[in-house]
C-alpha positions as a LaTeX table, in Angstrom:
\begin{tabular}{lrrr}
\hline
Residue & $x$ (\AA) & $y$ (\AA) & $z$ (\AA) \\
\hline
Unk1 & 0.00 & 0.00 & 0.00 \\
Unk2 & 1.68 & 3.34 & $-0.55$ \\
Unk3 & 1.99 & 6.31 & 1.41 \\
Unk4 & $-0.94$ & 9.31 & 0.99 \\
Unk5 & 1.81 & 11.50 & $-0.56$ \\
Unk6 & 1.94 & 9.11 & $-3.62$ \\
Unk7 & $-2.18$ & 9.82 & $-4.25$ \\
Unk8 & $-1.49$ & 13.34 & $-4.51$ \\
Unk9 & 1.51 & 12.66 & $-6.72$ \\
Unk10 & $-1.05$ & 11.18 & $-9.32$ \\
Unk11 & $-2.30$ & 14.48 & $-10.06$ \\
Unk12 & 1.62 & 15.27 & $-11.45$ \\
Unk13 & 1.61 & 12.19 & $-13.21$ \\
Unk14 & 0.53 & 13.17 & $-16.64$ \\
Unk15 & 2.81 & 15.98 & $-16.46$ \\
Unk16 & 5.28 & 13.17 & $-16.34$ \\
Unk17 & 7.81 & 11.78 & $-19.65$ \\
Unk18 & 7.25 & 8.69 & $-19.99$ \\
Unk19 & 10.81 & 7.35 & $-18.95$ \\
Unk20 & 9.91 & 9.62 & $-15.79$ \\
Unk21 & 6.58 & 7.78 & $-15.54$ \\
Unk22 & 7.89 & 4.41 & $-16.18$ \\
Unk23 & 10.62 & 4.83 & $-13.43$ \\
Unk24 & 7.78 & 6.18 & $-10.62$ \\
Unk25 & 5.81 & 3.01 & $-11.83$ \\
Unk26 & 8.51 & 0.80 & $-11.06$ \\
Unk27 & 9.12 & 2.90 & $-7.53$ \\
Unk28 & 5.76 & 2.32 & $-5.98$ \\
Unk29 & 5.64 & $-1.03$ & $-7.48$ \\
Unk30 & 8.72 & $-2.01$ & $-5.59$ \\
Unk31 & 7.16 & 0.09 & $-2.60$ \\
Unk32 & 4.26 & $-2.51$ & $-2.34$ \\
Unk33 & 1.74 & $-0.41$ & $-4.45$ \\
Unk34 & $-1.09$ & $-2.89$ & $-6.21$ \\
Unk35 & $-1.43$ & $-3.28$ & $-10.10$ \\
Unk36 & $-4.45$ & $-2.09$ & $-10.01$ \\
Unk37 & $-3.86$ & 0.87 & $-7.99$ \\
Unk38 & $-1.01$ & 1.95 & $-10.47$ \\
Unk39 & $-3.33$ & 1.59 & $-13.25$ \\
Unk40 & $-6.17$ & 3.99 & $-12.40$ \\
Unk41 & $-3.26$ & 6.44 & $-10.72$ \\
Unk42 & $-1.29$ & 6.39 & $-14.11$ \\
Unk43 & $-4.59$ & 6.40 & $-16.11$ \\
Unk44 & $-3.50$ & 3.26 & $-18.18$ \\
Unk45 & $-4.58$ & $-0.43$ & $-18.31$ \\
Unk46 & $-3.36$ & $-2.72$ & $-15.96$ \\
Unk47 & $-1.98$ & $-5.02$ & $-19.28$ \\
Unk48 & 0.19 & $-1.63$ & $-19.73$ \\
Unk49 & 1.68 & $-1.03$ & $-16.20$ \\
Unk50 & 2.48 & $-4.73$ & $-16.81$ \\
Unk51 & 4.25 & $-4.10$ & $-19.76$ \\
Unk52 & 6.03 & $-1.05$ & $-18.14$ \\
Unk53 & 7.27 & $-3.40$ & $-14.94$ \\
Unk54 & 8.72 & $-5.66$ & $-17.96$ \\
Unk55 & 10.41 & $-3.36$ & $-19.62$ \\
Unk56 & 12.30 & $-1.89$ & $-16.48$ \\
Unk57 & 12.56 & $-5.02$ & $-14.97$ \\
Unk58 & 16.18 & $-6.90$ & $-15.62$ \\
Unk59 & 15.78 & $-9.70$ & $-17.37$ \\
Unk60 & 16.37 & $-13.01$ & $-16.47$ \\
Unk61 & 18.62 & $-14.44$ & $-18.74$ \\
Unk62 & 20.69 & $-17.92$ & $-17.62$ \\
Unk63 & 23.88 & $-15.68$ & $-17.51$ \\
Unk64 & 21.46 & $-13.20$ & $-15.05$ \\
Unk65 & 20.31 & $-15.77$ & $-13.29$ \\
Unk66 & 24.14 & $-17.07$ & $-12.70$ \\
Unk67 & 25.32 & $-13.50$ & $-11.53$ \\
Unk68 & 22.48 & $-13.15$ & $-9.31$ \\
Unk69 & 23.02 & $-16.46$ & $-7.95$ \\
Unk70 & 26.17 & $-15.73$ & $-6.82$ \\
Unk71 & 25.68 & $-12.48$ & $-5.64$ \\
Unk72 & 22.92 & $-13.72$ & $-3.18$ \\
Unk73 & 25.97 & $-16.56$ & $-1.61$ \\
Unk74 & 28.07 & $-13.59$ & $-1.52$ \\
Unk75 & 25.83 & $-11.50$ & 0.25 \\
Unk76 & 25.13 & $-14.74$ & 2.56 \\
Unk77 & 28.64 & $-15.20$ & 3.00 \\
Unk78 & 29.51 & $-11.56$ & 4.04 \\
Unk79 & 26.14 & $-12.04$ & 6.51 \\
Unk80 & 27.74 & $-14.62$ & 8.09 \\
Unk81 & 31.50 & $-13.32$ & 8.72 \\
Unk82 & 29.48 & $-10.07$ & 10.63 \\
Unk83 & 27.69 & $-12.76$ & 12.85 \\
Unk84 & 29.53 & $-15.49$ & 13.47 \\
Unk85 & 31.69 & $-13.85$ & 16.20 \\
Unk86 & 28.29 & $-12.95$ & 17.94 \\
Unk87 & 27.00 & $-16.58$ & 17.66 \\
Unk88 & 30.59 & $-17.77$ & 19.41 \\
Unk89 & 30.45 & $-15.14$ & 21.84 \\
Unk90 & 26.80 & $-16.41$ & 22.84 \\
Unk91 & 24.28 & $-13.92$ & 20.89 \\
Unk92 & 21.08 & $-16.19$ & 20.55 \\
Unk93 & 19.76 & $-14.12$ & 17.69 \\
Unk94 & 23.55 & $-13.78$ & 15.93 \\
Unk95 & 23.42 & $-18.04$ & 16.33 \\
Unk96 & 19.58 & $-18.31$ & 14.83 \\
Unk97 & 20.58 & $-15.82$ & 12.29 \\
Unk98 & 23.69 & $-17.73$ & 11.46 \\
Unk99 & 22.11 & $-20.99$ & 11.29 \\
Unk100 & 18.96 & $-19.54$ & 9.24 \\
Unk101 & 22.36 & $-18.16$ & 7.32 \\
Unk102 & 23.87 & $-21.63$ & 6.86 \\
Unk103 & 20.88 & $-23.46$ & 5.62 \\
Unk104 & 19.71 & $-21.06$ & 3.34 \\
Unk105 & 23.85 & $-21.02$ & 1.90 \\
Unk106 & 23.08 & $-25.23$ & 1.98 \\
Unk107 & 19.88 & $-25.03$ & $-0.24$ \\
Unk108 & 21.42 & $-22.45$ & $-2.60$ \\
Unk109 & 23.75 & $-24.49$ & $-3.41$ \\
Unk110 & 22.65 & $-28.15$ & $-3.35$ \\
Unk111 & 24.79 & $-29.64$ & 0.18 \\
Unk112 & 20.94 & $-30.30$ & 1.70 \\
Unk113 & 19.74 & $-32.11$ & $-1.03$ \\
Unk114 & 20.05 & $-36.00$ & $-0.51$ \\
Unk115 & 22.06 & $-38.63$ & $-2.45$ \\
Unk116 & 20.10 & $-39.88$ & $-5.08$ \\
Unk117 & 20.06 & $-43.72$ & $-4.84$ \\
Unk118 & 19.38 & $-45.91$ & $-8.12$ \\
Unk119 & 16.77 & $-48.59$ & $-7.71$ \\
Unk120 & 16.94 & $-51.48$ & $-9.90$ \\
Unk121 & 14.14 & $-54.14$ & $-9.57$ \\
Unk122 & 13.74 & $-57.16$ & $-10.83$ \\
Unk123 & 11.33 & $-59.28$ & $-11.47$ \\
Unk124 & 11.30 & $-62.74$ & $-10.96$ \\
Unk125 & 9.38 & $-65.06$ & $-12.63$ \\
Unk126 & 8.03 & $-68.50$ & $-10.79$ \\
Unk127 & 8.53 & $-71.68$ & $-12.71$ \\
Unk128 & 6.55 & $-74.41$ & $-13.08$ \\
Unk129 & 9.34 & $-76.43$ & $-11.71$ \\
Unk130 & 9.92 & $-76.35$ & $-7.73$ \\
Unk131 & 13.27 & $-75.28$ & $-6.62$ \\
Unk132 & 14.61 & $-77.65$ & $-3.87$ \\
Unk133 & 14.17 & $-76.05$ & $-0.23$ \\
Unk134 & 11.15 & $-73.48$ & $-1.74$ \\
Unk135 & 8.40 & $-73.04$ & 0.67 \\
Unk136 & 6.22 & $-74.78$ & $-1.86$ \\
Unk137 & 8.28 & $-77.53$ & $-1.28$ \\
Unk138 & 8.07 & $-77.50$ & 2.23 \\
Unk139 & 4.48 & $-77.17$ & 2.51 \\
Unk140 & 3.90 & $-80.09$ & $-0.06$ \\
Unk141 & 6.10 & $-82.01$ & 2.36 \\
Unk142 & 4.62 & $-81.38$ & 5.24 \\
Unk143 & 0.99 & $-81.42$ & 3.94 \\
Unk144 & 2.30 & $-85.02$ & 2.64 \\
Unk145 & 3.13 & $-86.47$ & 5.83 \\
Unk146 & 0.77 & $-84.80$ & 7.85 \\
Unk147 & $-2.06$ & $-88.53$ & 7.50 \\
Unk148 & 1.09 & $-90.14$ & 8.40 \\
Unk149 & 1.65 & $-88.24$ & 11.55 \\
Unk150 & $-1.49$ & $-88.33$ & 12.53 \\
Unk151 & $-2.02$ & $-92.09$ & 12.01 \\
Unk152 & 1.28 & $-92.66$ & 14.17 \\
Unk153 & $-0.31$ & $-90.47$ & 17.24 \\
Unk154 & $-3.13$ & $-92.61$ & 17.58 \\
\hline
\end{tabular}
């Protein structure tokens, strides 16, 4: 939601250039400032303020994507030489911070994710013929000599 000053600065908006208006678009975008809201403030379509936001908007290209990759483990990395100390020293929130710190560094770059195992299965087919010591066996066995059993009890 943006401030009350940036209603009154719609009044001034189509006294605006358009590189002027494109860059305040992007500024109360970033600021939290709805779609919508830029739309009737800027007098445009919502499809257009859209279009705006892609325009100024980097792009994310793979070689983008790489730099800001990095930057963000950089940024974690410098994050965690300023707190680290703290967390030694004892600083509860320096040692949440630095373990938030840590696994966020671990997910970035791939040390949480588990070893992937390979499954083979195979399936096996039953024959017609009974391998020796089967449980088939075994029950045919016993289920043979069971009368005999019996007979012997009595």
């Amino acid at each position: 939601m943006a401030d009350s000053s940036s209603a009154g600065d719609a009044d001034n908006v189509v006294a605006l250039r358009d590189d002027e208006r494109d860059e305040r678009i992007l500024q109360l975008r970033l600021a939290g400032v709805s779609i919508r809201r830029l739309s009737r403030e800027f007098k445009m379509p919502e499809r257009h303020v859209l279009d705006v936001l892609d325009a100024m908007l980097p792009k994310l290209s793979p070689e983008n994507r790489v730099r800001m990759f990095r930057e963000d483990v950089a940024r974690i990395d410098e994050l965690l030489v300023q707190h680290y100390a703290a967390a030694r020293s004892g600083s509860i929130n320096s040692s949440q911070l630095v373990i938030r710190l840590l696994e966020r560094r671990s997910s970035m770059v791939g040390y949480d994710v588990p070893l992937s195992a390979r499954v083979a299965v195979e399936v096996i087919q039953h024959s017609a013929v009974e391998r020796e010591g089967s449980t088939a066996l075994l029950l045919a066995e016993l289920t043979a000599s069971l009368p005999n059993r019996i007979a012997r009890a009595w």
